[in-house]
C-alpha positions as CSV (number, residue, x, y, z in Angstrom):
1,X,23.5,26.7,20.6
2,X,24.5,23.7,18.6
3,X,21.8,21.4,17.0
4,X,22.0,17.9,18.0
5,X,22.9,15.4,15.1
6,X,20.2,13.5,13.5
7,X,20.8,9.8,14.4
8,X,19.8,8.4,10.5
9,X,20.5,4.8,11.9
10,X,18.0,4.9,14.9
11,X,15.5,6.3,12.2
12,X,16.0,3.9,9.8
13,X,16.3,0.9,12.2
14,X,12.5,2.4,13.2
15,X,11.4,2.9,9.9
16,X,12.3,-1.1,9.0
17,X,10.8,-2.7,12.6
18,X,7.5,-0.7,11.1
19,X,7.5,-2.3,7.7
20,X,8.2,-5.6,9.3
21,X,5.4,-4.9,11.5
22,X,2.6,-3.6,8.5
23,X,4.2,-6.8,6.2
24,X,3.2,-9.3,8.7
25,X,0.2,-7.6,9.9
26,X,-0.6,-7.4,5.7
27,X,0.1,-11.5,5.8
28,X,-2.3,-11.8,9.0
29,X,-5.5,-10.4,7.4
30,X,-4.5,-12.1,3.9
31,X,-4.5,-15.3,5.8
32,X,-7.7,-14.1,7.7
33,X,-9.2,-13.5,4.6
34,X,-8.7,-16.5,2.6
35,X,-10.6,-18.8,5.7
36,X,-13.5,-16.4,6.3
37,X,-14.4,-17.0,2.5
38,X,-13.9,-20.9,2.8
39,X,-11.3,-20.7,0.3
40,X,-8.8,-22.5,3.0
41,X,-11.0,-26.0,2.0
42,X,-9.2,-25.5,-1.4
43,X,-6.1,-27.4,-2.3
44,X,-3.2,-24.9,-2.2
45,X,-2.0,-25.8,-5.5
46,X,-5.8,-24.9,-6.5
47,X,-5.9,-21.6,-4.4
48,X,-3.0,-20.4,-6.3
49,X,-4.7,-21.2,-9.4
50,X,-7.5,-19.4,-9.0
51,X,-5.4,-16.0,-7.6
52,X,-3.0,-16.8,-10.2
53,X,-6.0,-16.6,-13.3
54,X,-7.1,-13.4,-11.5
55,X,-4.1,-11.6,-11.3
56,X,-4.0,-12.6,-15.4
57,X,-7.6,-11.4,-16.0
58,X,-7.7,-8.5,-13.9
59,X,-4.7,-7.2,-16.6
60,X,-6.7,-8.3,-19.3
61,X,-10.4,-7.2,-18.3
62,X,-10.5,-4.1,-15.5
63,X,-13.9,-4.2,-15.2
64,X,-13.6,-7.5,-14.1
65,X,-12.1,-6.3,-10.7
66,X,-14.8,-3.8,-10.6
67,X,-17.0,-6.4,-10.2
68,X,-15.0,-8.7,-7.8
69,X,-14.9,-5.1,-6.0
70,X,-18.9,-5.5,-5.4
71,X,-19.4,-8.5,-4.7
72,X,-16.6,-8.2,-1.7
73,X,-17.9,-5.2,-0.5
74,X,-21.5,-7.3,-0.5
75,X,-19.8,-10.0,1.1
76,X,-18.6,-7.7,3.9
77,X,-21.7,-5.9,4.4
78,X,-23.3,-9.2,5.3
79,X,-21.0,-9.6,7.9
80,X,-18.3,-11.5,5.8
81,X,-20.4,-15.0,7.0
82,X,-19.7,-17.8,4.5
83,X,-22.6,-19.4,3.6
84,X,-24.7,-16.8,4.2
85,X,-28.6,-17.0,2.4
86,X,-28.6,-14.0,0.2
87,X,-32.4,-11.9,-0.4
88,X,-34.3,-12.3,-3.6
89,X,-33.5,-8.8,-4.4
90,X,-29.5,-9.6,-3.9
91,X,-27.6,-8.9,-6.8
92,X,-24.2,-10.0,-6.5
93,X,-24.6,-12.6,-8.6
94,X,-23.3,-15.7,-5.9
95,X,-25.7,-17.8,-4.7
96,X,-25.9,-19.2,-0.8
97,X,-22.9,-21.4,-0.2
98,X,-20.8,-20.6,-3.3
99,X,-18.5,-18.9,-0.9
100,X,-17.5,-16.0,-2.9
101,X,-16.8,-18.5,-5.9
102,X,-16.2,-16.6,-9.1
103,X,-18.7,-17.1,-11.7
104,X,-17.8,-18.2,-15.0
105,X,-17.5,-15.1,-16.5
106,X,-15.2,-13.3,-14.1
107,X,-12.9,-16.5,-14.2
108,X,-10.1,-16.4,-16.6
109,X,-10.4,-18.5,-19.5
């Protein structure tokens, strides 16, 4: 009995409706992301900064991201709520309102 022939094209057509699909899904929660911090108030031109100075100090400083890793992780255990009042005992080093703000020493210099 003879094996049917693969059909690569079908495969590949799939393969690139499913990267389409995780790329705009990917641009979704990005979008998602930057509002439920408040960081859609910004000016674009200054929202790009500020990703922009990251990007530079997280090459520069790792443990920087480490950081930024905690305090998301915080932020999300709260419920992701902007604004939120944090507990004495929080320390994640923002303070109610700053919206995920970066302190001064995680921003790039």
């Amino acid at each position: 009995m003879a094996r049917k022939p693969r059909d690569y094209d079908a495969e590949l057509q799939a393969l690139m409706e499913k990267a389409k699909k995780v790329k705009t899904q990917k641009a979704t929660q990005l979008g998602e992301l930057v509002q439920v911090v408040g960081a859609d108030a910004l000016p674009i031109e200054a929202l790009a900064g500020a990703l922009l100075a990251a990007v530079e100090q997280s090459k520069k400083t790792p443990e920087a991201v480490a950081r930024w890793t905690e305090r998301g992780q915080a932020f999300f255990q709260q419920g992701g709520k902007r604004g939120t009042k944090q507990k004495p005992d929080d320390t994640t080093g923002g303070t109610a309102g700053d919206n995920g703000a970066a302190k001064s020493s995680d921003r790039a210099a």
